[in-house]
N, CA, C and O atoms as a Tripos MOL2 file, in Angstrom:
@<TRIPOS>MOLECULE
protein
  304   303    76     0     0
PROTEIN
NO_CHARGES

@<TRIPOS>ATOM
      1 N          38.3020    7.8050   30.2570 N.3       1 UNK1
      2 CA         37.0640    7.3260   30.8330 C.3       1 UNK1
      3 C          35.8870    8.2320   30.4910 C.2       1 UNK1
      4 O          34.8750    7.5910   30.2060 O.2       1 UNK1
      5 N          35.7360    9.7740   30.4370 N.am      2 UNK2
      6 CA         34.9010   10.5540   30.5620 C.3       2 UNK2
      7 C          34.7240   10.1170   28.8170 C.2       2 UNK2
      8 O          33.5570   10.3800   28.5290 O.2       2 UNK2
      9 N          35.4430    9.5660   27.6090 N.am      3 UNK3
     10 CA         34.7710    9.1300   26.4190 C.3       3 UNK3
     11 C          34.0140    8.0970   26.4680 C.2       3 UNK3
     12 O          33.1680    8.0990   25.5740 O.2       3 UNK3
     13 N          33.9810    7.1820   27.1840 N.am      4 UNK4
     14 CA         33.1920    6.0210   27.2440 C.3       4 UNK4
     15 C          32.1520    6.3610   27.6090 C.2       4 UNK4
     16 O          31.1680    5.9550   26.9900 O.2       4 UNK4
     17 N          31.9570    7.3920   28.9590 N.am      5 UNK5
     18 CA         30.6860    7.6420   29.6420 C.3       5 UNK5
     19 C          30.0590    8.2740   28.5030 C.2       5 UNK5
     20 O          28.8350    8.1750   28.4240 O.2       5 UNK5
     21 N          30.6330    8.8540   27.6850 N.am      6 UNK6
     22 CA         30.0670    9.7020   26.4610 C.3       6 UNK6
     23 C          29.1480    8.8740   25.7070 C.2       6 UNK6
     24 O          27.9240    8.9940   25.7710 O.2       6 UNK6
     25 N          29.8030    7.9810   24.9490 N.am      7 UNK7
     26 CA         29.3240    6.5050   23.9060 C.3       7 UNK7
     27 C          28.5970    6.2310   24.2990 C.2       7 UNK7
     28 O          27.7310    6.1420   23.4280 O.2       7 UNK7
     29 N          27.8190    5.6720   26.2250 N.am      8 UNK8
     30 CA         27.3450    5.2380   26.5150 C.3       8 UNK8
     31 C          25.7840    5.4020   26.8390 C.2       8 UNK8
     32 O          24.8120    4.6560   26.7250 O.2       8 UNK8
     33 N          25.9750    6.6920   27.2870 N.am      9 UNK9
     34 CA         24.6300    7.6530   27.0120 C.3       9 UNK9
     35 C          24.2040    7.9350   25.7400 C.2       9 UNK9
     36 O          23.0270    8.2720   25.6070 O.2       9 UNK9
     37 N          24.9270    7.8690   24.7590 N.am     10 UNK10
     38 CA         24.6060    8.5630   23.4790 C.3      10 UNK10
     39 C          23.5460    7.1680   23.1360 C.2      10 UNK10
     40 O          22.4280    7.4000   22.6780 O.2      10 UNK10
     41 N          23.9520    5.8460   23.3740 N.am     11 UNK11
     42 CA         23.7190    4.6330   23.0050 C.3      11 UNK11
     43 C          21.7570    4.7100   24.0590 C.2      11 UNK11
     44 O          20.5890    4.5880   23.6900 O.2      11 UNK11
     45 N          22.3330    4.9280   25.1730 N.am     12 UNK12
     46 CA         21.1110    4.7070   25.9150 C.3      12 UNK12
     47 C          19.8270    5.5690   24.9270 C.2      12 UNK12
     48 O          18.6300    5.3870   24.7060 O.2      12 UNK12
     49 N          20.9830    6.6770   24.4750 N.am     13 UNK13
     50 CA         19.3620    7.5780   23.8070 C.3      13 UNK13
     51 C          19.2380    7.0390   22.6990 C.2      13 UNK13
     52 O          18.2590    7.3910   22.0410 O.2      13 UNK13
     53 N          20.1050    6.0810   22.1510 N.am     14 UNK14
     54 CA         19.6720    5.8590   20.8960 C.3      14 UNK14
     55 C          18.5570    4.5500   20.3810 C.2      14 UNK14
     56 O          17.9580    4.3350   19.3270 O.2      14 UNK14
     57 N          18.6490    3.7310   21.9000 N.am     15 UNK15
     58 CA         17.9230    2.7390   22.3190 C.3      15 UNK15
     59 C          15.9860    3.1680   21.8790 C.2      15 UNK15
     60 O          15.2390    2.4280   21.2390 O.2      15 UNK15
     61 N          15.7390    4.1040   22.2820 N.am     16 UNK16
     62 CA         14.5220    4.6190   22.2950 C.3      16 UNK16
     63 C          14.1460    4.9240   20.8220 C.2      16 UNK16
     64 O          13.2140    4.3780   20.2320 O.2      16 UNK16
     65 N          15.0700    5.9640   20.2370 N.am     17 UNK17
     66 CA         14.3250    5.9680   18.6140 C.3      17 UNK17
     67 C          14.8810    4.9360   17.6880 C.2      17 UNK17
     68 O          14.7800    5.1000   16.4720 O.2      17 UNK17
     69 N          15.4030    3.9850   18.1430 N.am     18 UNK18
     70 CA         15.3920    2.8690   17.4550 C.3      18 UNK18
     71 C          13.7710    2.0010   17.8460 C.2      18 UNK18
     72 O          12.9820    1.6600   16.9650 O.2      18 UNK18
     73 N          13.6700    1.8980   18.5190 N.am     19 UNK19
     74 CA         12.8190    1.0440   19.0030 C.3      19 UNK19
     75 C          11.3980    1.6000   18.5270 C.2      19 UNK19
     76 O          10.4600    0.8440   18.2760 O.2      19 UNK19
     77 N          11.3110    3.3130   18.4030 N.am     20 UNK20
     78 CA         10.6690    3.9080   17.8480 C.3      20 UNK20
     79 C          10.3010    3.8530   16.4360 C.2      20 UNK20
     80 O           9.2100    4.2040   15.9860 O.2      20 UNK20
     81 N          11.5050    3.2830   15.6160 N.am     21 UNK21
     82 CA         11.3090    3.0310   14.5710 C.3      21 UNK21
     83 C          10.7990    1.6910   13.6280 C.2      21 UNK21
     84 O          10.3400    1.4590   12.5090 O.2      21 UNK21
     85 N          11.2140    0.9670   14.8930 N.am     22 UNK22
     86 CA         10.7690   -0.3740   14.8630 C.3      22 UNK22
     87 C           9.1320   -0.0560   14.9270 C.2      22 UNK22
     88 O           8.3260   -0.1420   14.0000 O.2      22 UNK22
     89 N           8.9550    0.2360   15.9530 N.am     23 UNK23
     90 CA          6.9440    0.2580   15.5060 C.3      23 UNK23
     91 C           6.5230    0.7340   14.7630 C.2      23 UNK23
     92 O           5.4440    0.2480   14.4220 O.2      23 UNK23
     93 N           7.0070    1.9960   13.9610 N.am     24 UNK24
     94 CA          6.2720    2.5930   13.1930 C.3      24 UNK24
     95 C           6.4380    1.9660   11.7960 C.2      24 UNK24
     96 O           5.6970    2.3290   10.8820 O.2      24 UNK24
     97 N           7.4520    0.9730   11.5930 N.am     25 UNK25
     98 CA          7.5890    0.2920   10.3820 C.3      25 UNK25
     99 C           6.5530   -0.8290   10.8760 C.2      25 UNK25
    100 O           5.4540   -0.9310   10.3300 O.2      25 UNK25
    101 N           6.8900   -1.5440   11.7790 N.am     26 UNK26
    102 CA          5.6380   -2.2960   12.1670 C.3      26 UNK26
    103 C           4.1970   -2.0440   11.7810 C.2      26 UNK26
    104 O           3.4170   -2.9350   11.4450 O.2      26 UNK26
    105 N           3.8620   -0.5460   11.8690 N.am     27 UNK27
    106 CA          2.5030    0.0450   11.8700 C.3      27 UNK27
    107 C           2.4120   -0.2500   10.1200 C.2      27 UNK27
    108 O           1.5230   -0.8610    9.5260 O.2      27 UNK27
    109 N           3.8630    0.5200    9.4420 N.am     28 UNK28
    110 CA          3.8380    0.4740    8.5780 C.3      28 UNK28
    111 C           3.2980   -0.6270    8.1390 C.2      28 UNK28
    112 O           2.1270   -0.6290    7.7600 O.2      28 UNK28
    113 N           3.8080   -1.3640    8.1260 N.am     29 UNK29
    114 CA          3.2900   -3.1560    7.2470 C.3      29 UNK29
    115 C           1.7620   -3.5980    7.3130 C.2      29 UNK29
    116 O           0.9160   -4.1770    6.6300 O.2      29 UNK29
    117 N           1.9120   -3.0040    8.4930 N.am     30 UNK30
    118 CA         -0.0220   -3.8630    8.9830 C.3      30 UNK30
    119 C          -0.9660   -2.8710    7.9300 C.2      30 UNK30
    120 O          -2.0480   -3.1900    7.4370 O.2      30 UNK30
    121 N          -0.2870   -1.6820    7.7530 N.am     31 UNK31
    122 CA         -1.1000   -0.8760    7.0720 C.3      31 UNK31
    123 C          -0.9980   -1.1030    5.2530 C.2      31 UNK31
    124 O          -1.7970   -0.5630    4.4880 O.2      31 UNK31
    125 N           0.0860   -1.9570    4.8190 N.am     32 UNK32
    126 CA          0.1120   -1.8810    3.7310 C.3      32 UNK32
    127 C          -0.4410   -3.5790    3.7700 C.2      32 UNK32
    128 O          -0.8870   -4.0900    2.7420 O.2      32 UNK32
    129 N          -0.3980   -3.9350    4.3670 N.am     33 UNK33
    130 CA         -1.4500   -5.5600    4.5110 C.3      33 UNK33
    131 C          -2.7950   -4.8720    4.4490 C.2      33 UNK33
    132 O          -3.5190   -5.2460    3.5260 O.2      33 UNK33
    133 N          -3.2460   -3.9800    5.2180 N.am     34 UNK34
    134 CA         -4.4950   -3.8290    4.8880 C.3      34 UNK34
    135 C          -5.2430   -3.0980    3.3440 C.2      34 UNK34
    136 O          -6.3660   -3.1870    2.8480 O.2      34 UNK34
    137 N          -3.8050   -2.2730    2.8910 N.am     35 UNK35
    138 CA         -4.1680   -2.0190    1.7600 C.3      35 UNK35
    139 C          -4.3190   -2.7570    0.3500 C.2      35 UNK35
    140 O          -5.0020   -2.6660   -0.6700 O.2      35 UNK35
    141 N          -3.0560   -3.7180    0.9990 N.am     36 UNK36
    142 CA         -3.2600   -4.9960    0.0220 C.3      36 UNK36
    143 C          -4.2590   -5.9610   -0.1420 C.2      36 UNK36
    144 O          -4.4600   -6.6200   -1.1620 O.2      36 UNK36
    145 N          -4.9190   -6.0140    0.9860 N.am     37 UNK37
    146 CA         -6.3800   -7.1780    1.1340 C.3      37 UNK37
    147 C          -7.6910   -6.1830    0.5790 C.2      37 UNK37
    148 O          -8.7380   -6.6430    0.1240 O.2      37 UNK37
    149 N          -7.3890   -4.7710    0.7240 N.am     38 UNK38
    150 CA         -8.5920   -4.2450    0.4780 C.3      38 UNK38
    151 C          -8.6070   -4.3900   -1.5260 C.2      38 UNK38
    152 O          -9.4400   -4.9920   -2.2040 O.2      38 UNK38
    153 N          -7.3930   -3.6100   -2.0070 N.am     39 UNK39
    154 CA         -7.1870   -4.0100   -3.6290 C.3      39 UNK39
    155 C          -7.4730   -5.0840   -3.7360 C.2      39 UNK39
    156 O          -8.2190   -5.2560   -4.7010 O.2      39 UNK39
    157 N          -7.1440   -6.3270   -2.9650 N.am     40 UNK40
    158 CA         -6.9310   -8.3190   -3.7210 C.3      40 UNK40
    159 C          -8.6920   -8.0600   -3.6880 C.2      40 UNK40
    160 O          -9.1490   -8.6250   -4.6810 O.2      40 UNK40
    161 N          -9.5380   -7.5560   -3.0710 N.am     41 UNK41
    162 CA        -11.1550   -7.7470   -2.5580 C.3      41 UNK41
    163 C         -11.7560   -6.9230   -3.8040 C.2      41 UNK41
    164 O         -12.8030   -7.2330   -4.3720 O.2      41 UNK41
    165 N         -11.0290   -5.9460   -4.1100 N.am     42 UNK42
    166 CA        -12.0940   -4.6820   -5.4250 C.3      42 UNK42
    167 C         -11.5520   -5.5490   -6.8520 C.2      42 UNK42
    168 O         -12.1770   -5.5130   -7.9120 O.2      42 UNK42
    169 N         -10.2240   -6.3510   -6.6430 N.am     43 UNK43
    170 CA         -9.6870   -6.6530   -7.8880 C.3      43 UNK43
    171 C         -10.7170   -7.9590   -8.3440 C.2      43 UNK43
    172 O         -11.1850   -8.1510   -9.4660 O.2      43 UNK43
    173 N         -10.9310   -8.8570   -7.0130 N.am     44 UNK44
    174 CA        -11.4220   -9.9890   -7.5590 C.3      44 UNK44
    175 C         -13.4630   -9.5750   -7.4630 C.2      44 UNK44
    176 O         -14.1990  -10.5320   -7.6990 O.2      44 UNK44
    177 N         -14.0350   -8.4040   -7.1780 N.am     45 UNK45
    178 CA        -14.7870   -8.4750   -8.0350 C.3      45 UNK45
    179 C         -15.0540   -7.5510   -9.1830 C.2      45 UNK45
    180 O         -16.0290   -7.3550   -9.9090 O.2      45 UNK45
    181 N         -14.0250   -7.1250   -9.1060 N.am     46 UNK46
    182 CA        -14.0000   -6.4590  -10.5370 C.3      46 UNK46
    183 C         -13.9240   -7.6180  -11.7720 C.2      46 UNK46
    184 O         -14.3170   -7.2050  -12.8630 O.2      46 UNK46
    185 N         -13.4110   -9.1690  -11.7120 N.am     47 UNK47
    186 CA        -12.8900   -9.6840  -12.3570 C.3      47 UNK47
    187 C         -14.4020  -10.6980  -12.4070 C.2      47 UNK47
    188 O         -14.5130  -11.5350  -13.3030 O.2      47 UNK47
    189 N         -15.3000  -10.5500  -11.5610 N.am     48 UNK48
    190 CA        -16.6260  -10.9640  -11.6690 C.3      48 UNK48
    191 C         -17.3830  -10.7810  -12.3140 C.2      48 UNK48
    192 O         -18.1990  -11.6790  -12.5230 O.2      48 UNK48
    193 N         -17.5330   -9.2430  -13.1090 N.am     49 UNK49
    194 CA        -18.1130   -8.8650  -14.0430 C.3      49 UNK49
    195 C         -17.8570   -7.8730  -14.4970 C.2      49 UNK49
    196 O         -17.1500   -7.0290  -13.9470 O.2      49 UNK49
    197 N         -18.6490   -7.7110  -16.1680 N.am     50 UNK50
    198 CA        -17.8840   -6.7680  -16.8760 C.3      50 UNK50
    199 C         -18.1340   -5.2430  -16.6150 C.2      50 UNK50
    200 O         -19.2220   -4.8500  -16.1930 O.2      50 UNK50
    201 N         -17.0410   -4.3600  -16.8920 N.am     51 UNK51
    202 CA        -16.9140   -3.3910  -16.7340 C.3      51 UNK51
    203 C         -16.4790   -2.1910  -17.8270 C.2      51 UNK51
    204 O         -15.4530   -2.4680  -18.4480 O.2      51 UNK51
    205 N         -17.1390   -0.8180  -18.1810 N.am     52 UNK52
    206 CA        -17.0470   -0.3040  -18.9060 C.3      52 UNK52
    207 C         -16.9270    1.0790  -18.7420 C.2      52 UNK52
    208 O         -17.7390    1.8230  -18.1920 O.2      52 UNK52
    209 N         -15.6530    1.4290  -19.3580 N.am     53 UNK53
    210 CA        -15.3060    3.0600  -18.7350 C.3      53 UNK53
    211 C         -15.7550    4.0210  -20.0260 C.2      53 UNK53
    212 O         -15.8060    3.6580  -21.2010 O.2      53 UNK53
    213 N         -15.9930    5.0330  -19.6190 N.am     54 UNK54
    214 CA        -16.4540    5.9140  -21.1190 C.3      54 UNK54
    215 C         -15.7770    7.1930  -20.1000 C.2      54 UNK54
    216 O         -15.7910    7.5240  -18.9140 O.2      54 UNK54
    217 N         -15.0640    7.7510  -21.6830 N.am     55 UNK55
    218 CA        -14.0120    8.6170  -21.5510 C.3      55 UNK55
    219 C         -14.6190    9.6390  -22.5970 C.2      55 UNK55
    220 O         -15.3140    9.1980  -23.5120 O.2      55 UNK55
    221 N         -14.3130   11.3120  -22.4520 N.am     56 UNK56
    222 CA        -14.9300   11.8070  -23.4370 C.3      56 UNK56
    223 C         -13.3250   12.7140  -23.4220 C.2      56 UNK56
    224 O         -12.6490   13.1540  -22.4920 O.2      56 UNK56
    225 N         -13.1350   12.7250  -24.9710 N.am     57 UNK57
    226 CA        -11.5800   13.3240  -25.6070 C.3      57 UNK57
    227 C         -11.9660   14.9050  -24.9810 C.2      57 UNK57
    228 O         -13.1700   15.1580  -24.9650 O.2      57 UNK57
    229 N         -11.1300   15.8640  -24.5240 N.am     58 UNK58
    230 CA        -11.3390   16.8050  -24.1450 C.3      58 UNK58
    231 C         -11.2050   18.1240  -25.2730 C.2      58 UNK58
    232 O         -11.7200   19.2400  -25.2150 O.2      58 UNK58
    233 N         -10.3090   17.5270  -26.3050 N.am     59 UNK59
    234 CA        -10.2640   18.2840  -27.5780 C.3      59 UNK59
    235 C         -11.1640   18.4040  -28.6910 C.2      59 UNK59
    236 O         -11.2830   19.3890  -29.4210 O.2      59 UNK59
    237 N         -11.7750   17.3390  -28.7560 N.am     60 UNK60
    238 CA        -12.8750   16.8520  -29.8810 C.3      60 UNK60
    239 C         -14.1220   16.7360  -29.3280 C.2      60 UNK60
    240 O         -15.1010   16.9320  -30.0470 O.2      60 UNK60
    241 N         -14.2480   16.4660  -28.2290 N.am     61 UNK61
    242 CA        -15.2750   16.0300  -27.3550 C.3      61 UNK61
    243 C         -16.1800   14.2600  -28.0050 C.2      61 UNK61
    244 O         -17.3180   13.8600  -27.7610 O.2      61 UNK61
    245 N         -15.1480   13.6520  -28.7890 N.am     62 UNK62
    246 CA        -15.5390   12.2690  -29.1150 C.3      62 UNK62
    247 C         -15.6360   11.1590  -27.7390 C.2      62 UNK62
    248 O         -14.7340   11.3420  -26.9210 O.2      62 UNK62
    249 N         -16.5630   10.1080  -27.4210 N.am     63 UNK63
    250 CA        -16.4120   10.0350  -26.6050 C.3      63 UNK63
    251 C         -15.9510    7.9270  -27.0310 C.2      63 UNK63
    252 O         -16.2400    7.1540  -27.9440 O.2      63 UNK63
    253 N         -15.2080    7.8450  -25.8470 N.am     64 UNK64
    254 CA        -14.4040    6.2050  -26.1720 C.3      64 UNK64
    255 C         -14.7980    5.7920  -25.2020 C.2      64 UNK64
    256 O         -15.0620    6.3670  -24.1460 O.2      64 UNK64
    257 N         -14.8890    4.4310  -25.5800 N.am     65 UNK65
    258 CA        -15.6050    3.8740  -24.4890 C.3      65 UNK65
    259 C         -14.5430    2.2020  -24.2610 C.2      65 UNK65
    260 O         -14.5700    1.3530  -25.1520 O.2      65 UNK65
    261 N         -13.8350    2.0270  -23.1720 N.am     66 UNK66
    262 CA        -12.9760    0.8020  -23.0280 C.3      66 UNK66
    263 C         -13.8310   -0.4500  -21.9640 C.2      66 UNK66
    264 O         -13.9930   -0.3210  -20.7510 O.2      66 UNK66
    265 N         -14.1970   -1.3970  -22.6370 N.am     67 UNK67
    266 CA        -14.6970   -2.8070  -22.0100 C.3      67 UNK67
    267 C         -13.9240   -3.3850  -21.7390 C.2      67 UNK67
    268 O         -12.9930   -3.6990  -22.4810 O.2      67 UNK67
    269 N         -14.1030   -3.7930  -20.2830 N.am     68 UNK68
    270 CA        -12.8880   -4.6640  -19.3310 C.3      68 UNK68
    271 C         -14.2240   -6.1020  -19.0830 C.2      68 UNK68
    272 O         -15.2910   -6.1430  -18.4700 O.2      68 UNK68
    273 N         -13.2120   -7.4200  -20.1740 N.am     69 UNK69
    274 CA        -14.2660   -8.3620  -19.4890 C.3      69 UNK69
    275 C         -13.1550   -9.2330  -18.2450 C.2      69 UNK69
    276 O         -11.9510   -8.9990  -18.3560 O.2      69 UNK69
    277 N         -13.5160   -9.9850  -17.3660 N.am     70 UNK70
    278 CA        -12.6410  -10.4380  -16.6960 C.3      70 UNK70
    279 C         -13.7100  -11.8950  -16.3720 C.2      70 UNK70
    280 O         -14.9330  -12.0330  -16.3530 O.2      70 UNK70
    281 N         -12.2920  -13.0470  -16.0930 N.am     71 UNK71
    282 CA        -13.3150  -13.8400  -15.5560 C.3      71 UNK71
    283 C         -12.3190  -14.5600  -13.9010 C.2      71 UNK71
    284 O         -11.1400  -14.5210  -13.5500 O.2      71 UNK71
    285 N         -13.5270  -15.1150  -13.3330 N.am     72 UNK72
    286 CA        -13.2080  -15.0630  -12.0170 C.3      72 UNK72
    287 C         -12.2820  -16.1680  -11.4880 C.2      72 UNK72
    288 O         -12.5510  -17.3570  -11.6570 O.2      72 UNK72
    289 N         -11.2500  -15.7720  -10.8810 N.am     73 UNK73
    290 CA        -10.2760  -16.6720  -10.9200 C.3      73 UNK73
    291 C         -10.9350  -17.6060  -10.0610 C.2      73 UNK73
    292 O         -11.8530  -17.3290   -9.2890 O.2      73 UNK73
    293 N         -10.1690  -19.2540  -10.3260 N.am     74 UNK74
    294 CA        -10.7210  -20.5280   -9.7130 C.3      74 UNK74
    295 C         -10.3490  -20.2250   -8.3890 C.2      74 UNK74
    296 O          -9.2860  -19.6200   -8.2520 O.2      74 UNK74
    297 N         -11.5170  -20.7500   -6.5820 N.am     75 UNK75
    298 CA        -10.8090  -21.1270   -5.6900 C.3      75 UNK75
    299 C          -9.9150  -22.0680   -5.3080 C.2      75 UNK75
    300 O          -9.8760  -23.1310   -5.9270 O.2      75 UNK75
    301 N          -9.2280  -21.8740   -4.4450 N.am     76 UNK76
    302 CA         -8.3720  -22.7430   -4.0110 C.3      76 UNK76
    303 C          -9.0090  -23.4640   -2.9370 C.2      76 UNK76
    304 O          -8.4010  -24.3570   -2.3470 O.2      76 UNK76
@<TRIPOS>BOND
     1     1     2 1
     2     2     3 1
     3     3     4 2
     4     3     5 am
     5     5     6 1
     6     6     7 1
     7     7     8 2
     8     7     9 am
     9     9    10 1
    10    10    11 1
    11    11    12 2
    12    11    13 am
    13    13    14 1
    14    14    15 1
    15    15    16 2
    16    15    17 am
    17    17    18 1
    18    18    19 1
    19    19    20 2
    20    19    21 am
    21    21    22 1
    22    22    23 1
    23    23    24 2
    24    23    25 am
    25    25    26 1
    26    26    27 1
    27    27    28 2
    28    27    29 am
    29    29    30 1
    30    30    31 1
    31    31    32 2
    32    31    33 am
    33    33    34 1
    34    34    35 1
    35    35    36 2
    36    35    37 am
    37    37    38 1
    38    38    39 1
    39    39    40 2
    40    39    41 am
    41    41    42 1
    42    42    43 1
    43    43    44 2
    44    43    45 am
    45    45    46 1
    46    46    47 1
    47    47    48 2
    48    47    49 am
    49    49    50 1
    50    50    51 1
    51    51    52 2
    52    51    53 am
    53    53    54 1
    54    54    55 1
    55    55    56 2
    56    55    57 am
    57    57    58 1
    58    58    59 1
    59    59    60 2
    60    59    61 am
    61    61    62 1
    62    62    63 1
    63    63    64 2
    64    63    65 am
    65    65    66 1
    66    66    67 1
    67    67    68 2
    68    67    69 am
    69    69    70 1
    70    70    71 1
    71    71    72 2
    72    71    73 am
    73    73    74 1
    74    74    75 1
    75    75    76 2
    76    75    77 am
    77    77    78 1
    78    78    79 1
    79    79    80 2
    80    79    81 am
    81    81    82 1
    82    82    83 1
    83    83    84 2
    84    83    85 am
    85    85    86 1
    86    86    87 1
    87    87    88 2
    88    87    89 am
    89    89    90 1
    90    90    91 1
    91    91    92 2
    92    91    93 am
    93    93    94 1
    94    94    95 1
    95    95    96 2
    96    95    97 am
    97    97    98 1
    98    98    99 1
    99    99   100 2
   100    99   101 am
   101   101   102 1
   102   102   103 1
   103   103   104 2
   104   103   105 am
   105   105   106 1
   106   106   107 1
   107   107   108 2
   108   107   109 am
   109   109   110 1
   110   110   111 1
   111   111   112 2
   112   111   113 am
   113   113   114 1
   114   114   115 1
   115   115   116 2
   116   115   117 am
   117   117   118 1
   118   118   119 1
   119   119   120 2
   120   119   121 am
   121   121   122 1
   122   122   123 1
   123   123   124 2
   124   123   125 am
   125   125   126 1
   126   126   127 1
   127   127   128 2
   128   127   129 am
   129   129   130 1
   130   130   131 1
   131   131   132 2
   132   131   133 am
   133   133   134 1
   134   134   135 1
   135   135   136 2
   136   135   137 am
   137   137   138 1
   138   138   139 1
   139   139   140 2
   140   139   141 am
   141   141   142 1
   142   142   143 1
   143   143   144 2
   144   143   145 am
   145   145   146 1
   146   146   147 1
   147   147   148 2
   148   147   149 am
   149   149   150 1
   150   150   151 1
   151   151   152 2
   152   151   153 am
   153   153   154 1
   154   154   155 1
   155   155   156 2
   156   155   157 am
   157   157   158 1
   158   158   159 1
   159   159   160 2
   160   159   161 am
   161   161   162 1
   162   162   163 1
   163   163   164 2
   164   163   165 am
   165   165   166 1
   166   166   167 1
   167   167   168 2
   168   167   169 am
   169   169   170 1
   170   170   171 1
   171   171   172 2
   172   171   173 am
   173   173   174 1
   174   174   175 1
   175   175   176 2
   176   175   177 am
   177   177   178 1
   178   178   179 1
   179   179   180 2
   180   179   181 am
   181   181   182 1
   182   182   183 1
   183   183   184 2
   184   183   185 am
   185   185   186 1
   186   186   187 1
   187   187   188 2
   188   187   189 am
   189   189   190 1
   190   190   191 1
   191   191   192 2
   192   191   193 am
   193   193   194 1
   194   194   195 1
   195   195   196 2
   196   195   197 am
   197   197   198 1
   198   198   199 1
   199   199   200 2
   200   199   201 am
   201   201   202 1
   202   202   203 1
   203   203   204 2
   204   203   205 am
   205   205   206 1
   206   206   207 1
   207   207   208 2
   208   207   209 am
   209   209   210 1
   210   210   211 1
   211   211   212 2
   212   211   213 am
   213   213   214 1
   214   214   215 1
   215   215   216 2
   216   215   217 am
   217   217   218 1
   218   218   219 1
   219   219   220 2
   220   219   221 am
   221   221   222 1
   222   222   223 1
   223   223   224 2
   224   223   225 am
   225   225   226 1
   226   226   227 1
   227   227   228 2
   228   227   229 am
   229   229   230 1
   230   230   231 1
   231   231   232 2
   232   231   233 am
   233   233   234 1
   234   234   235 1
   235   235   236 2
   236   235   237 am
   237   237   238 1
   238   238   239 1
   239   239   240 2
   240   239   241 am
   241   241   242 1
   242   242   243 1
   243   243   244 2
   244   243   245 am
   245   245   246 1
   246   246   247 1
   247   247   248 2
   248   247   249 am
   249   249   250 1
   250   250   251 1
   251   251   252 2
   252   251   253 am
   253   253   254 1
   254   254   255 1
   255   255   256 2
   256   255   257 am
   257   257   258 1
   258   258   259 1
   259   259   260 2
   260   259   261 am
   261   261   262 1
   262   262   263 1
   263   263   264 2
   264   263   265 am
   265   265   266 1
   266   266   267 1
   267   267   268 2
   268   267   269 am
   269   269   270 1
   270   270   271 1
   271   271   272 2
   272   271   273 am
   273   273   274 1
   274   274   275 1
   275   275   276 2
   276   275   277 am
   277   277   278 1
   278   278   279 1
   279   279   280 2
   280   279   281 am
   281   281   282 1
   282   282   283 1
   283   283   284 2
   284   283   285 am
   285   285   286 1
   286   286   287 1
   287   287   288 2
   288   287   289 am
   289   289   290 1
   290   290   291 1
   291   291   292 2
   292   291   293 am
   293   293   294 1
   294   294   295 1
   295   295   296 2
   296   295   297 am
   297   297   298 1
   298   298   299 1
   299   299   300 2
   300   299   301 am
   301   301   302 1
   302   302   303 1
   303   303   304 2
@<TRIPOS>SUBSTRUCTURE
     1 UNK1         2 RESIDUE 1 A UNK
     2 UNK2         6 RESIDUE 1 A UNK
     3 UNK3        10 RESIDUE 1 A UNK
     4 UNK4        14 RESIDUE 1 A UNK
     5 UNK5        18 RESIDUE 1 A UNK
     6 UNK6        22 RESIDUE 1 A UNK
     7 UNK7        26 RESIDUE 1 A UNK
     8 UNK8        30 RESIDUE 1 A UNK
     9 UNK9        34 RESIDUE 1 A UNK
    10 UNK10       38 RESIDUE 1 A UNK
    11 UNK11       42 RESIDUE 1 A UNK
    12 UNK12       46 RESIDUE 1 A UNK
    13 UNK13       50 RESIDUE 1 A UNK
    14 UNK14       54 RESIDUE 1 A UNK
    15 UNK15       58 RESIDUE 1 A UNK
    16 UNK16       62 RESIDUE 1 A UNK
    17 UNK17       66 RESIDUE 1 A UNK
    18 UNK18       70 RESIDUE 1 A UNK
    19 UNK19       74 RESIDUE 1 A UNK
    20 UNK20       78 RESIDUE 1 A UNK
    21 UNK21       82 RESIDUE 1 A UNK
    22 UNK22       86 RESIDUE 1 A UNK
    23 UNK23       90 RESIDUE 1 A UNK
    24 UNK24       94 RESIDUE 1 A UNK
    25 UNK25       98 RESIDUE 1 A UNK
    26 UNK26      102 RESIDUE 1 A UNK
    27 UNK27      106 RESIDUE 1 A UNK
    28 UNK28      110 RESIDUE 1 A UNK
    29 UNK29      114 RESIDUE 1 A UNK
    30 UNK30      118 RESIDUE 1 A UNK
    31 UNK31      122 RESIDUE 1 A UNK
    32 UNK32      126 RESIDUE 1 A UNK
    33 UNK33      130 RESIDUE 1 A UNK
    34 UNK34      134 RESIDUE 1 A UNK
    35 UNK35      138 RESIDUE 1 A UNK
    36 UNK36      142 RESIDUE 1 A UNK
    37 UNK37      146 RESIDUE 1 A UNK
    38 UNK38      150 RESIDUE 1 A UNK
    39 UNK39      154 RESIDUE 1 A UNK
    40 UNK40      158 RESIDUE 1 A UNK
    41 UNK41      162 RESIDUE 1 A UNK
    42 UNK42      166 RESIDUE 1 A UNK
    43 UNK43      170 RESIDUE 1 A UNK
    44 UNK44      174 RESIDUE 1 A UNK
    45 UNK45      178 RESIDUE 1 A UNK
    46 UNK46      182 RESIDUE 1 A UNK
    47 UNK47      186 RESIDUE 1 A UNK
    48 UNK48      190 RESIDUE 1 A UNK
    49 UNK49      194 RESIDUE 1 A UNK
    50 UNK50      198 RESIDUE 1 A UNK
    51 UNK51      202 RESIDUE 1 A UNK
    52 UNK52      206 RESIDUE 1 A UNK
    53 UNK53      210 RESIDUE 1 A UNK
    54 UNK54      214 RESIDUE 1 A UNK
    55 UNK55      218 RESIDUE 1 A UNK
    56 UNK56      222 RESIDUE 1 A UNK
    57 UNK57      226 RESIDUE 1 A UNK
    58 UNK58      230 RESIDUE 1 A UNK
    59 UNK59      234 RESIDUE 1 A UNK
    60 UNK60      238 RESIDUE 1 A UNK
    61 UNK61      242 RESIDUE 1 A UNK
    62 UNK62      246 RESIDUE 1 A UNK
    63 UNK63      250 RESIDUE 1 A UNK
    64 UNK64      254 RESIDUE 1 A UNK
    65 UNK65      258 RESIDUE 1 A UNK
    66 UNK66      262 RESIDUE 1 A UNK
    67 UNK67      266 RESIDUE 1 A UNK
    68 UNK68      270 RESIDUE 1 A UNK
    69 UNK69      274 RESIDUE 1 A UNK
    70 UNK70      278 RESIDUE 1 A UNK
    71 UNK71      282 RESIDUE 1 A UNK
    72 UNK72      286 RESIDUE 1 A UNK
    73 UNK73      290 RESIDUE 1 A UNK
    74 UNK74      294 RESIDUE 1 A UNK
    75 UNK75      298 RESIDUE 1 A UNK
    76 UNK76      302 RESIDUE 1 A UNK
């Protein structure tokens, strides 16, 4: 009997950081939803107009320059 009472408490404590873990994955998600809506928002106007990065070689000091044209996806 004194093993059962054992299992049983161990269980009661384990009730709590489970449940603990449950929210913080919870938190987790809402937070990677928000990171995901904030990228889907910079991506689609990035894709509004064109964009141009200039890079300068650190060895040569030549400088490159990469044009991103994008066009804007249709609504739904």
């Amino acid at each position: 009997m004194a093993k059962q009472e054992k299992t049983e408490t161990s269980k009661d404590k384990a009730t709590p950081d489970i449940e603990r873990i449950s929210q913080r994955l919870d938190m987790l998600d809402r937070r990677l939803d928000n990171v995901d809506s904030i990228v889907t928002v910079v991506a689609e106007r990035v894709m509004k107009q064109p964009i141009t990065l200039s890079v300068t070689c650190s060895k040569c000091g030549q400088k490159i320059e990469i044009a991103l044209i994008g066009s804007e996806k249709p609504s739904r």
